[in-house]
C-alpha positions, 0 to 999 in steps of 0.5 A: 483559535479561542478568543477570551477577553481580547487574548487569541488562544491557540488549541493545540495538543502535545505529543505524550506518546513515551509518557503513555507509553511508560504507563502501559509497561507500568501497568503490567508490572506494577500494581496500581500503576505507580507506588504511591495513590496519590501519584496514579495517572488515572486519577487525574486524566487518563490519557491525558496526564503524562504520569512520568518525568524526566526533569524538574526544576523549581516549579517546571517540570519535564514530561518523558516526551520533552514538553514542558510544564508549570506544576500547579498540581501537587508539588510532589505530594506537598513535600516539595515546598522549596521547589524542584532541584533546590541548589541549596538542598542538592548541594546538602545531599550531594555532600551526604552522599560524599561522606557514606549514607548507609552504615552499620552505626546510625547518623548523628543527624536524626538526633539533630533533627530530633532536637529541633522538631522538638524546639519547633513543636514544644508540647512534643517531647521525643521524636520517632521517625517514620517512612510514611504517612501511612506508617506514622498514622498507623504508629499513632494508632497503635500508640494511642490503643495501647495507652488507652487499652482500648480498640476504637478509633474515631477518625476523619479523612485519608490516612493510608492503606493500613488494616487498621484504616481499611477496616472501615469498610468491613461490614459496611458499602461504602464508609471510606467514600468520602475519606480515600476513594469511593467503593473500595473492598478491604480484600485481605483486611481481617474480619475481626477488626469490622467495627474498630474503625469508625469515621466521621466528616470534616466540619462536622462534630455531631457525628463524632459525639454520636460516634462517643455516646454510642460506643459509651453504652458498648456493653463490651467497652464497661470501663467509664469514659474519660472526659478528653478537652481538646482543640478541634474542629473550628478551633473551638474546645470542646468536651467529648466524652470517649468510651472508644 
């Protein structure tokens, strides 16, 4: 028994017996335990962490064991902003689902959908959706590569599994450690984008204008570098010359 501040705190330990259970299985099964990194048991407390459900409803959430638990931690991955089990968006899939969700002709609403991102974000003209954050980060840089005709990319934080990410890491010991996880070897990523992928911290911008006039004296980057004015870090502006 703990007592904080007037209030007794009783200790006790839940039964998670199923829930861990379920992550041995998923251990032999499933590489990295679950599909998503974000969602790895072992990245929060191993043996502790339950890792699996078996209900969720607004902001409670049942592990496989039956315990119950207010979800003050991810909100499943963000996406989830309405809560677990909304009525309101249950009721919109339960209706879709009705009418077919699979078919050789496309849905009509992703146009609509198109439409209104378009209305809410006006400086976006079309709209492509994709599966993941991490396909939509590596769209954005294929995009950006092929308009500008050139290679490099700067770039700050976590933004996938793809080779064009991980290719920080070639070359180098430990480039990703502060933007996914630390230590992590690029087993697989091709040798010949060791350099493409350059990142720089959160906050601070001197290393990504060292990052611009490195590449800009890059004797196989000749072209002139374009001067980019953009909102950044801080919401200041600020002039950054690229050669990348």
């Amino acid at each position: 028994m703990t007592k904080f501040k007037g209030l007794a705190l009783k200790r006790t330990t839940m039964n998670i017996t199923k829930s861990l259970d379920m992550q041995n299985r998923a251990k032999s099964r499933i590489p990295g335990m679950t599909q998503l990194l974000s969602k790895r048991p072992d990245m929060f407390a191993p043996g502790v962490w339950p890792g699996y459900f078996s209900k969720a409803k607004g902001v409670e959430v049942w592990d496989l064991d039956g315990n119950r638990y207010i979800d003050m931690s991810i909100s499943g991955i963000g996406a989830n902003v309405l809560g677990y089990a909304d009525p309101d968006v249950d009721a919109a899939v339960a209706e879709a689902i009705k009418n077919g969700t699979s078919c050789s002709l496309n849905c009509p609403e992703e146009v609509e959908l198109a439409d209104l991102l378009c209305e809410i974000h006006p400086w976006a003209e079309k709209v492509r959706y994709a599966r993941t954050g991490g396909e939509s980060m590596a769209i954005a840089v294929r995009i950006a590569r092929a308009y500008t005709g050139k290679d490099k990319i700067a770039f700050c934080g976590y933004h996938g599994w793809h080779d064009w990410y991980l290719s920080a890491n070639l070359g180098t010991e430990n480039a990703l450690g502060e933007h996914l996880i630390s230590g992590l070897n690029p087993a697989g990523v091709p040798k010949g984008l060791t350099g493409t992928a350059i990142p720089f911290r959160y906050n601070h911008i001197e290393e990504l204008k060292a990052i611009a006039e490195k590449k800009k004296t890059n004797p196989m980057n000749p072209k002139t570098p374009e001067l980019i004015t953009c909102p950044f870090l801080k919401g200041t502006f600020l002039g950054v010359k690229w050669a990348v």
